[in-house]
C-alpha positions in Angstrom: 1.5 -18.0 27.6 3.7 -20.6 27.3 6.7 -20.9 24.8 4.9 -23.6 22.9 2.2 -21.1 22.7 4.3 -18.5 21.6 5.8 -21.2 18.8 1.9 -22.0 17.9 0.8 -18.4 17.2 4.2 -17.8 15.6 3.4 -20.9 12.7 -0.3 -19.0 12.1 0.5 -15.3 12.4 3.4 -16.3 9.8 0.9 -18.0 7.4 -1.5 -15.0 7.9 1.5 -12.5 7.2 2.2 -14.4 3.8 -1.4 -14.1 3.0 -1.4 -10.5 3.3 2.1 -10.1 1.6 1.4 -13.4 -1.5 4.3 -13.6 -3.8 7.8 -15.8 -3.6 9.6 -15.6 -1.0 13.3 -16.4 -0.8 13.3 -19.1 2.0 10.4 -21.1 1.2 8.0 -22.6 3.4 10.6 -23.3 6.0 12.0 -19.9 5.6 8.2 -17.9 6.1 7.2 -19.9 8.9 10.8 -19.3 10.6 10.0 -15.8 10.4 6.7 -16.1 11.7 7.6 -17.6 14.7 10.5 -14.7 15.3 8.0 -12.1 14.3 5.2 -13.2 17.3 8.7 -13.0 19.8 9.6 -9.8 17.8 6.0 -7.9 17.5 4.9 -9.4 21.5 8.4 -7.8 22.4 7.8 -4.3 20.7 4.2 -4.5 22.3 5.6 -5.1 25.9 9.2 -3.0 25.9 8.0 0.3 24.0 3.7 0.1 24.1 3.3 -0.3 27.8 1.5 -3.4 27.2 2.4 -6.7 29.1 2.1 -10.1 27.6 -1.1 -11.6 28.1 -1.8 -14.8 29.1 -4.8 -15.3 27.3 -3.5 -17.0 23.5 -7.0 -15.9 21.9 -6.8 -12.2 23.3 -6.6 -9.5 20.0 -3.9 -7.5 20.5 -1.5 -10.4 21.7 -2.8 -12.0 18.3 -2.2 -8.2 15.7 1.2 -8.1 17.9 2.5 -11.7 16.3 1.0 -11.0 12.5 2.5 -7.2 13.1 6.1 -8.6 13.9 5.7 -11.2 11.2 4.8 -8.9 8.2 7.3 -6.5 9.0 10.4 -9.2 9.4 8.3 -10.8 6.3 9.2 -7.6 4.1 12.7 -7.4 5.7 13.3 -10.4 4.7 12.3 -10.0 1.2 14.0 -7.1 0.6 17.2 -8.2 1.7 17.4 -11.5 0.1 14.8 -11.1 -2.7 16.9 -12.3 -5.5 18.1 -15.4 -4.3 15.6 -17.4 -6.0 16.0 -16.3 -9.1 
């Protein structure tokens, strides 16, 4: 996959991860779907360096597709939990 590919699935895993996790989050719109994108690079990283599993170059294939919403949720909750209050 290409980068722009990467960029694409990291807009919609992001949005999937904030459906999952609804609530405020501290950086907005802007803020979630930064994170999304960084959590596809972050979860299809994980899934290649300490899975054994290569990056695919199919963009609809499963796994490449949990990988991304994976990455996303967990940066998601990082994110919350570090800067949680700065909306208030």
């Amino acid at each position: 996959m290409s980068i722009v590919s990467w960029i694409i699935l990291g807009l919609l895993a992001g949005a999937i991860a904030k459906f999952l996790l609804p609530g405020r989050d501290p950086g907005g719109l802007v803020g979630t779907t930064l994170i999304g994108i960084a959590g596809a690079f972050t979860g299809g990283w994980i899934s290649a360096r300490w899975l054994d599993r290569s990056f695919s170059k199919d963009f609809y294939d499963p796994k490449t597709w949990a990988a991304a919403i994976g990455g996303s949720f967990v940066l998601l909750v990082a994110y919350r939990l570090l800067f949680g209050n700065s909306r208030d």
